[in-house]
N, C-alpha and C positions, 0 to 999 in steps of 0.2 A: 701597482695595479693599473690597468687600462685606464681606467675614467680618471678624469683629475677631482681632486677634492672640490673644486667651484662646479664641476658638471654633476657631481655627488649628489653636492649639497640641492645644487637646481633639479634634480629627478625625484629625490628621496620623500618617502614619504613622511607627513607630518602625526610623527606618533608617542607623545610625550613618554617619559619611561625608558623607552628602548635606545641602545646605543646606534652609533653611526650605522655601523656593520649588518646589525637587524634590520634598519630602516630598509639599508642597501638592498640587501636579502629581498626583503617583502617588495619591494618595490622594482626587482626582476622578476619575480614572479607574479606580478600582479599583469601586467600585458599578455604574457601567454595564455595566464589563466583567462583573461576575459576573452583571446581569441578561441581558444579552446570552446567557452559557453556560445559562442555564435557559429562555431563550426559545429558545433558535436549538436546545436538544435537545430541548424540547416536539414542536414542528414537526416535525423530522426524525424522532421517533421514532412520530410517528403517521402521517407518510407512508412512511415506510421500513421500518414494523415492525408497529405496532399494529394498520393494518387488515389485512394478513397474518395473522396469527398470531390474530385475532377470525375471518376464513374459514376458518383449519384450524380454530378450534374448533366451527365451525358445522358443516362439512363432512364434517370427519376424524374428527371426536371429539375431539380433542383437550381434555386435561384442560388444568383453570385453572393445575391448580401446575406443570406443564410450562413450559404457557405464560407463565406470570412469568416463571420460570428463563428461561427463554429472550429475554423480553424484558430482564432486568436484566442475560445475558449480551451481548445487544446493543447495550448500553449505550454502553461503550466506545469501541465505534469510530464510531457517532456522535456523542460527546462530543469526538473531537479533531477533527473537522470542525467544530466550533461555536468553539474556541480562534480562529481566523484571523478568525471574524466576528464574534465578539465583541468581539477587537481592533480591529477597523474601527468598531461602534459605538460602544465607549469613548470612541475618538479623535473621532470626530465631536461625542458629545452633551459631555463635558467642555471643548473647545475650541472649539466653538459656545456653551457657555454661560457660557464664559471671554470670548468677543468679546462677547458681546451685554450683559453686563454692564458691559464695557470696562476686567475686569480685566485684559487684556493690552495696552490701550491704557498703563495702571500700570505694568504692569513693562518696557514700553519706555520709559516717562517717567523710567524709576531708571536707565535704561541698560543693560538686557538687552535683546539682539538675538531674533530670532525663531528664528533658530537655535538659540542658547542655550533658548531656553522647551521646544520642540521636546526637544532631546535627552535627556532624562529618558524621556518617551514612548518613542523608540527605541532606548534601552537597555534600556525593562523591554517592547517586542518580540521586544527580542533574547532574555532569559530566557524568554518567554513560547514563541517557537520552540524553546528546549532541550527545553522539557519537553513542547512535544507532538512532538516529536523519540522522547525517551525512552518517554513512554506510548505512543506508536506501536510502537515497536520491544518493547517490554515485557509491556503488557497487551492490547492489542489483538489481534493475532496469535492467542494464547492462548484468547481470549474468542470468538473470531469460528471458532475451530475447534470449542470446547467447545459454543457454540450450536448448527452444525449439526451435530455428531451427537447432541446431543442431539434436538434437532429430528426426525432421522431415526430413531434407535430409536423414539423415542412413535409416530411414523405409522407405521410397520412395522418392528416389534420381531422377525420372522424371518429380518430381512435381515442379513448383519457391517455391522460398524461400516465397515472396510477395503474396498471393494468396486470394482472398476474393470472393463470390458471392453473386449477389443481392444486389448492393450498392443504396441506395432510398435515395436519400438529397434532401429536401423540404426546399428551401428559401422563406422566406418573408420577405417583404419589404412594403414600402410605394405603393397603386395605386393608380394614378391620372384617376378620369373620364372623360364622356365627357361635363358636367356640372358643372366641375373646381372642384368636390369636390373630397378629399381624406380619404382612408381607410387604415388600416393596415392588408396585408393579404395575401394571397399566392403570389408569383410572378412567379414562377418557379421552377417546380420538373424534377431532372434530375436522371435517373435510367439508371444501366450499368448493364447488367446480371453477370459479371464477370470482375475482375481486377485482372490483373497477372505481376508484376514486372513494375509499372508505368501505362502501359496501360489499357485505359477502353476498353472492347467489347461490342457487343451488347447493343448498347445506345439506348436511346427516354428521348428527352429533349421537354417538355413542359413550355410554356413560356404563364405567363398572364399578364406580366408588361403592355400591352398597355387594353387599356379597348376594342378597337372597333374590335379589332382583336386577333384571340391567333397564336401563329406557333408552329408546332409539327417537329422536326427535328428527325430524324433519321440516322445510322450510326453503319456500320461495328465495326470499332475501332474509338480511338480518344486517343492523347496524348496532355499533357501538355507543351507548349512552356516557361521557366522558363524568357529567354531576351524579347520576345515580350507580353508577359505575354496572351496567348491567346492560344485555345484549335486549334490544327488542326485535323478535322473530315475530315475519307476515306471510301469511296464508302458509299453516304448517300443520304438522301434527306431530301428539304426542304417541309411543308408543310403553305402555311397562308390560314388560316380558318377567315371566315367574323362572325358574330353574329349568322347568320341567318343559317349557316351550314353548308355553299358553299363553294368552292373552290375559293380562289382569285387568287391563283399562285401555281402552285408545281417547284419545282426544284433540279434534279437530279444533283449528285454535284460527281467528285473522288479527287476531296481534298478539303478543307475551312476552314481558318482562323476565328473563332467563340471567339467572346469577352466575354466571362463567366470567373469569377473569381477562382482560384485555390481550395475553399473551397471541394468542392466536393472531390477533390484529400487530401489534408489531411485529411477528413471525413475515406476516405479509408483506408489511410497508419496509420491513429488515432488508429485507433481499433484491437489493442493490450490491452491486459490485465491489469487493473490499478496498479497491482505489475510488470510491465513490462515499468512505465513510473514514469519520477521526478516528483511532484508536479507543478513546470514549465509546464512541457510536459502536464499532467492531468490536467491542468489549461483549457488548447490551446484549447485540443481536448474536453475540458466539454463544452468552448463558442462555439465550432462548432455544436455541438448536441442542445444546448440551442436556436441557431440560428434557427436551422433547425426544430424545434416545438417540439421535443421528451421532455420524460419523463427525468429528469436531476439527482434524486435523487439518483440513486445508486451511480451515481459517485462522487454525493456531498458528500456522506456518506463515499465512499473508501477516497475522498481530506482529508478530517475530521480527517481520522483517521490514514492520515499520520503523521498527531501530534501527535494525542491522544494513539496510540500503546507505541510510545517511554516514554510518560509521563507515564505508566504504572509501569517504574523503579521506583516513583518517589510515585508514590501510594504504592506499594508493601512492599516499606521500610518503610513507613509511619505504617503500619500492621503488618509487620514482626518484627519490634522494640520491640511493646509493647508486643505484645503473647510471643517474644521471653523470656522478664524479667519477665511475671507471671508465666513461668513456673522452679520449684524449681532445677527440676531430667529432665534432656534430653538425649538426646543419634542424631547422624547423621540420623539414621534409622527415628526417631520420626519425625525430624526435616525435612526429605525428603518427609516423607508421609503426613504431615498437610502441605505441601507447594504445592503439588499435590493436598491435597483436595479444597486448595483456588484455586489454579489456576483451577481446571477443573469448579468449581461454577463459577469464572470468566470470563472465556471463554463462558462457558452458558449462561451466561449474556449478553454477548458481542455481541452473536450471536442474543440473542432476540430483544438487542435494533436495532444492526442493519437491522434487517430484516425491525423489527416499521420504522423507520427511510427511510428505500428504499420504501416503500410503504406506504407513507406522514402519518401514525398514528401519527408518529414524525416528528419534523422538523431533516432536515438532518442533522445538528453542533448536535442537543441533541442525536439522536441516534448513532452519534459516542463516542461524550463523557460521553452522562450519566456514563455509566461504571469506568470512571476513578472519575466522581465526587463523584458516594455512593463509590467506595472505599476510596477516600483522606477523607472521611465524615465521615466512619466505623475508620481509623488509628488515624483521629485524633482526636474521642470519646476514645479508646482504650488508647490511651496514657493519653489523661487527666485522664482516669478512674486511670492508674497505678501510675500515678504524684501524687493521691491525699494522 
């Protein structure tokens, strides 16, 4: 082999358990991969952030030290997109220049199979997927909320932080007739023109739980009581409406205890951006939208592929292995530019299933994952092809 056993043992990393050969392994692949994490967030963070955030300060005014904040908030969630490509050129330039040297022609001549070389790499995929698993769910979330409202106070610092218009939550539920029979069906849609830091404005809550009657309430503002668990509405009115079209009662109200369930207020405070929420949170806020009769699929598709992103390391190395041993003569350069041409096919990919996928062509779990399944499906044709 190239290296001598003293320069080996001087490189190799320190990993109880694992044999020489493993060590060897991880410890070729561990320099590409980390150049791979600081080139693949260079790129991404000047196409995705830095020329942005140079036009707010051109534009907006925007201050320098905002705009750091904001860029090293951004950081993050650019950083675990670079995990999955970084793993792909590990695997490429370490086992391209394991063949081309014909260290691995060596360790089939000792009688390890290519399988066996191989599985080192896809066990430290597998960790490699934990953890941008975990920073995903962790720091990103967290980072990508703090950016923009930071973001937004600096550009208009009059405005709340909280701010939404046109909030529309349509509940349904069970109606009981007046012939004892039941349906499943609207019970009540409540609209606020605007919520700003807790509060709803400009309300109109219609209500059909009862069959013989509907009531239309109306209201200034309205806040959420979290102890008495009930809305108190100011300067409003009530309306109950008969079948027939009449007036049975109005009443002018300047404050009122109203028993409606919170749903509506997390609907509001929900709708944040699915890279701006954990799986948990994107859970919560999909059965609120589910409840409320909307279209569910996008966001089943963003749930989906809170997995399926990180399993991407896990496919990558699975592809990256095998190209990397058919090929004889490599060089960094080669090995960066075929790891770019898979990832940009893959990404194309990714985008098409998920679009199928938000707009039911697909069911939402296959338009997240197909992408990851034709690739585990392509790496591990690849690898038997090079085993045989």
């Amino acid at each position: 082999m190239k290296l001598t056993q003293e320069k080996q043992a001087e490189w190799q990393l320190p990993l109880p358990g694992f044999s020489i050969m493993d060590r060897y392994l991880l410890t070729e692949l561990l320099l590409p991969f980390l150049f791979g994490v600081a080139a693949f967030t260079s790129i991404g963070m000047a196409i995705g952030s830095l020329f942005e955030l140079v036009r707010q300060i051109t534009n907006n005014g925007l201050s320098m030290s905002v705009a750091l904040q904001v860029f090293l908030l951004r950081l993050p969630g650019i950083i675990v997109y670079t995990f999955p490509m970084s793993t792909l050129l590990a695997t490429l330039i370490a086992f391209g220049r394991l063949s081309g040297d014909s260290e691995i022609v060596s360790m089939q001549a000792a009688g390890v199979s290519l399988y066996r070389i191989v599985t080192p790499t896809l066990l430290l995929s597998f960790v490699i997927t934990g953890v941008t698993f975990v920073f995903n769910e962790v720091v990103v979330p967290n980072a990508n909320q703090e950016a923009s409202h930071t973001l937004f106070r600096a550009l208009d610092s009059d405005k709340p932080e909280m701010t939404k218009n046109n909030i529309i939550y349509p509940e349904n539920g069970v109606v009981v007739h007046k012939d004892g029979t039941k349906d499943f069906g609207l019970t009540r849609l409540f609209y606020a023109r605007r919520f700003v830091d807790g509060q709803m404005m400009g309300l109109t809550i219609l209500d059909y739980s009862q069959d013989d009657i509907t009531q239309v309430i109306t209201a200034d503002t309205a806040n959420w009581n979290p102890k008495e668990r009930t809305w108190t509405f100011r300067n409003g009115t009530t309306y109950m409406i008969a079948p027939n079209g009449s007036y049975r009662n109005i009443l002018h109200f300047s404050e009122q205890q109203i028993k409606i369930d919170d749903r509506p207020l997390k609907f509001a405070q929900g709708s944040r951006q699915p890279e701006e929420m954990t799986t948990k949170e994107l859970r919560s806020y999909l059965e609120l939208v589910e409840k409320s009769g909307q279209n569910i699929n996008g966001l089943l598709v963003s749930l989906y592929q809170k997995y399926a992103i990180p399993t991407v390391c896990f496919a990558f190395a699975l592809v990256g292995a095998p190209l990397g041993l058919r090929r004889q003569r490599t060089s960094n350069a080669l090995g960066l530019g075929l790891s770019i041409l898979i990832i940009f096919s893959y990404y194309v990919f990714l985008f098409v299933a998920q679009a199928l996928g938000q707009t039911g062509t697909l069911p939402p779990w296959l338009g997240a994952w197909l992408p990851d399944l034709v690739t585990i499906g392509v790496g591990a044709f690849l690898l038997w092809r090079v085993a045989r």
